[in-house]
N, C-alpha and C positions, 0 to 999 in steps of 0.2 A: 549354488549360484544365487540362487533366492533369497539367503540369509546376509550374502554380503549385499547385494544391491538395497534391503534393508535397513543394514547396520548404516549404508553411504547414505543414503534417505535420514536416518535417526540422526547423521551425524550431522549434514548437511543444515537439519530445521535446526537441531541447536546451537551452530553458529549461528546462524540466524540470528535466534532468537537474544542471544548471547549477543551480538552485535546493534541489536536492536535498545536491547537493555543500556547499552552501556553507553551508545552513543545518545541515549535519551536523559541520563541519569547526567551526561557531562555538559547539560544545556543550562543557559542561566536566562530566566525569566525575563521578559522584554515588557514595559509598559505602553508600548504598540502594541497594536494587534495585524498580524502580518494576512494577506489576501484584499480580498474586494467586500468581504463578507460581512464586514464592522464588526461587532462586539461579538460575532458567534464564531469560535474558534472552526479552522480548516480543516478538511476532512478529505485524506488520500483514500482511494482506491482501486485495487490492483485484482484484476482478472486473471486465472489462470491462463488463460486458452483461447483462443480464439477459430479453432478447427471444428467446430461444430455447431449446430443449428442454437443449439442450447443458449451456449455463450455466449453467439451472436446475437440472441433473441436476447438475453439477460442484459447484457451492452446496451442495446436501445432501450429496454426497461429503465436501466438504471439513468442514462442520459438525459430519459425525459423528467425522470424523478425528482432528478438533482435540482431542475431548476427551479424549485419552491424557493420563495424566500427563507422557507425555514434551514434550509441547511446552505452550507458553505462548501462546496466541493471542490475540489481542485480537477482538473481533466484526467479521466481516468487514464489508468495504463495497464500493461499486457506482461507479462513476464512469461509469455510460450513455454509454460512445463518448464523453465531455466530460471535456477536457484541463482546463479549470479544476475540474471537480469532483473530477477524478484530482489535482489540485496542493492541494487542498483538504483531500481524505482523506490523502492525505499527510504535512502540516502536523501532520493532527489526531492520527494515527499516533505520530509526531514528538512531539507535547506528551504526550502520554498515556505517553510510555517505551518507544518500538520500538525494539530496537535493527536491525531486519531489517524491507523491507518486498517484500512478494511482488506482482508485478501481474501 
């Protein structure tokens, strides 16, 4: 049972990561720069989890972070343990102008 949930985990990140590739590789270079952020390109980040004190804490960590001028962050997001809702945020990352996505 262990080796198939696994094999579905290994299979899962390299769609993923395969879908990541390719929908990045089929983008054509804009002379805007897309967000609020001016010249510093945008920067997605996705949180595992949100069930625990950890996460929670990391969440507020990172929100106050973000707000330096020196980074461009977009609002983070949550993919709850769910490889489609991670493929999802990604995507949305993706259309919104990330050039960088953190998970």
């Amino acid at each position: 049972m262990k080796l198939v949930r696994t094999r579905s985990t290994a299979a899962a990140a390299c769609a993923l990561a395969a879908l990541t590739l390719l929908t990045a590789c089929n983008r054509e270079s804009s002379s805007g720069s897309a967000g609020s952020g001016g010249d510093k390109p945008a920067i997605g980040i996705d949180l595992p989890r949100s069930d625990s004190d950890f996460w929670n804490s990391y969440a507020e960590y990172l929100k106050k972070g973000v707000k330096s001028e020196d980074v461009n962050a977009l609002p983070l997001s949550n993919s709850q343990n769910d490889v489609t809702k991670l493929v999802a945020n990604v995507q949305v990352f993706q259309n919104t102008g990330a050039k960088a996505v953190v998970m």
